[in-house]
One Martini backbone bead per residue (centre of mass of N, CA, C, O) as a GRO file, in nm:
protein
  120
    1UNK     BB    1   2.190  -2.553   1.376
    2UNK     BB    2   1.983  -2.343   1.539
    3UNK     BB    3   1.636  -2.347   1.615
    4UNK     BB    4   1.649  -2.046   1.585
    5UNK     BB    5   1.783  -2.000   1.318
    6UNK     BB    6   1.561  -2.129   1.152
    7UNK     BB    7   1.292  -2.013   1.288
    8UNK     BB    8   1.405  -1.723   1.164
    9UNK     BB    9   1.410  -1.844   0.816
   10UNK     BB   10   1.154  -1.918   0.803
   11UNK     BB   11   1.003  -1.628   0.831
   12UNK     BB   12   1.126  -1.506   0.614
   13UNK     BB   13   1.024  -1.715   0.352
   14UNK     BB   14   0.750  -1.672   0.458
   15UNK     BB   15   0.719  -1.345   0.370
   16UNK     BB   16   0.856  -1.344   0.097
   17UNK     BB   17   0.625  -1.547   0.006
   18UNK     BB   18   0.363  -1.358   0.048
   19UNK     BB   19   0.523  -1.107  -0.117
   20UNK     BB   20   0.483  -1.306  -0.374
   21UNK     BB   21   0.187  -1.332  -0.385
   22UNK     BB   22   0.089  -1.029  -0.369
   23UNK     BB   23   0.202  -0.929  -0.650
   24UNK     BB   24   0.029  -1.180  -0.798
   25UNK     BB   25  -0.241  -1.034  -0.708
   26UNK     BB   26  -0.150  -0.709  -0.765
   27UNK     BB   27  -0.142  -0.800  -1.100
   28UNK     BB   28  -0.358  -0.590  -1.265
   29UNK     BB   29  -0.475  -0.505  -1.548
   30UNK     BB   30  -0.336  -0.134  -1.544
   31UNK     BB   31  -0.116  -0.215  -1.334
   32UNK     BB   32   0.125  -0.116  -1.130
   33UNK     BB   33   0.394  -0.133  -0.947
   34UNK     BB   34   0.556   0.003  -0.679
   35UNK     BB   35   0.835  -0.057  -0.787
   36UNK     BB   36   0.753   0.080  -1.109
   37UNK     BB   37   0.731   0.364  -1.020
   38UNK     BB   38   0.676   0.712  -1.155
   39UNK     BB   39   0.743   0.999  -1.137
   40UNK     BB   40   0.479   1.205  -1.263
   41UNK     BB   41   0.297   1.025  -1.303
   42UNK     BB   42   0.032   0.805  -1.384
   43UNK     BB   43  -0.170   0.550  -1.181
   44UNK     BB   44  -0.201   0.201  -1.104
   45UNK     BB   45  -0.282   0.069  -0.733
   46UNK     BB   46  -0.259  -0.259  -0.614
   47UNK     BB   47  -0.336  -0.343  -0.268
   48UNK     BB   48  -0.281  -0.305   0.068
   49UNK     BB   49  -0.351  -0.224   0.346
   50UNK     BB   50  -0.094  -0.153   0.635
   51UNK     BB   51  -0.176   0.155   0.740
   52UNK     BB   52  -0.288   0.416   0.941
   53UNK     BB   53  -0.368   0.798   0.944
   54UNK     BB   54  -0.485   1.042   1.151
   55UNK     BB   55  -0.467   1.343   1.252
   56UNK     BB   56  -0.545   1.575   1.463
   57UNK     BB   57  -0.754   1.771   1.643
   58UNK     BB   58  -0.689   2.087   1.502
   59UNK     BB   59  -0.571   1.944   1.198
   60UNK     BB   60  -0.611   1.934   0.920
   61UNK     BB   61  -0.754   1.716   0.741
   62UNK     BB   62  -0.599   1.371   0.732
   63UNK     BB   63  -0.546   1.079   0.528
   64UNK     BB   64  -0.332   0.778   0.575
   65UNK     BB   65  -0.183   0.549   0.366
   66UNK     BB   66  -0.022   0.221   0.353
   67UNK     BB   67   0.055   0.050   0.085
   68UNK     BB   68   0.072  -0.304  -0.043
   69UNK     BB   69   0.213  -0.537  -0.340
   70UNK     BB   70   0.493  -0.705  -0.276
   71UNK     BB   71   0.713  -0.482  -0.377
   72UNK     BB   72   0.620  -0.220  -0.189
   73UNK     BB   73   0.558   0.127  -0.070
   74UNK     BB   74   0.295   0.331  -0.045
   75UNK     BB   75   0.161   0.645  -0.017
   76UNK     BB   76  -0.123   0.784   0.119
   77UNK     BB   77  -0.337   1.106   0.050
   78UNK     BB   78  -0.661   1.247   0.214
   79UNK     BB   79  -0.735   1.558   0.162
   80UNK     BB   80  -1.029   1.671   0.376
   81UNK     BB   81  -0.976   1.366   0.570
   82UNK     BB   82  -1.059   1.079   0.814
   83UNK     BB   83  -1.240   0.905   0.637
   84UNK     BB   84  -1.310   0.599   0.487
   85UNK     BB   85  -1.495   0.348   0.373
   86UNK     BB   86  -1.329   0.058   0.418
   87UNK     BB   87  -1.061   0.179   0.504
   88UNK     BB   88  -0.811  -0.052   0.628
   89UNK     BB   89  -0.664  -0.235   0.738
   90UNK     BB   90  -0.631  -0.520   0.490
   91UNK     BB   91  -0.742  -0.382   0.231
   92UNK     BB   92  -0.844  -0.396  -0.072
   93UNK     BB   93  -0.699  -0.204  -0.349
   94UNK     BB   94  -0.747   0.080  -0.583
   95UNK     BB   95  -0.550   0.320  -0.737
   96UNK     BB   96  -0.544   0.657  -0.857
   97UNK     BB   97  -0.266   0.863  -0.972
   98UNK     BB   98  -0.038   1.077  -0.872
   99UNK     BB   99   0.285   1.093  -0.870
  100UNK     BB  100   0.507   1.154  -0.576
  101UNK     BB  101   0.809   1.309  -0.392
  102UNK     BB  102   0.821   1.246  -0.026
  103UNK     BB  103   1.061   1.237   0.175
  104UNK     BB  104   1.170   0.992  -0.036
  105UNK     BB  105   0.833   0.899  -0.063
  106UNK     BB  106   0.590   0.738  -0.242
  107UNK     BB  107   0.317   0.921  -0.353
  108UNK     BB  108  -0.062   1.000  -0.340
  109UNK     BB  109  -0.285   1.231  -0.398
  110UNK     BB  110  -0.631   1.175  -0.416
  111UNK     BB  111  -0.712   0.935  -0.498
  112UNK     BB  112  -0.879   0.701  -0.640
  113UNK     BB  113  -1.112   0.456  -0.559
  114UNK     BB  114  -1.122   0.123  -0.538
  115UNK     BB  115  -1.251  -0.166  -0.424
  116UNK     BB  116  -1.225  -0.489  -0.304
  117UNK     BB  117  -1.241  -0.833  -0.305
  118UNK     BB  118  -1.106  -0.997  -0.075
  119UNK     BB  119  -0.831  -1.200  -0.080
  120UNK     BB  120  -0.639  -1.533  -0.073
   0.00000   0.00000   0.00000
């Protein structure tokens, strides 16, 4: 084999492995998986901020982040917000919502959200 496909072998098992650890740290009691979310429920989900998006500057405010649970992503949408405080990449945190199903992927809108103590 070689040291080339070693090196990208570990750096997969290493990620599986970041995002098995991810997961079993944001399975806190009330909280839902994000791979186990149901359209039109009401859910709890623990997870890292992935990355965030802000609309342009003269079109309605809308803050967007991809939360991410070691699990899967879901998308989250705060219409009316440009920034919320403390919300940015890596940021760990729990969110309350309805689930919706968005160009085939799971959304919560305007979700309730509490900060966490940054993961180890």
């Amino acid at each position: 084999m070689s040291l080339r496909k070693a090196l990208d072998e570990l750096a997969v098992d290493e990620s599986e492995l970041a995002a098995e650890e991810l997961a079993a740290e944001c399975s806190r009691p009330g909280c839902t998986r994000i791979a186990d979310l149901q359209v039109r429920s009401q859910a709890s989900v623990t997870g890292t901020v992935h990355s965030i998006a802000v609309l342009p500057a003269g079109r309605a405010p809308e803050l967007r982040i991809e939360l991410f649970d070691g699990t899967g992503v879901l998308d989250v949408v705060w219409l009316g917000r440009r920034e919320i405080a403390g919300i940015r990449p890596g940021a760990y945190l729990t969110l309350t919502g309805r689930v919706t199903l968005v160009d085939g992927r799971i959304t919560i809108f305007n979700p309730g959200y509490q900060m966490l103590p940054k993961h180890v």
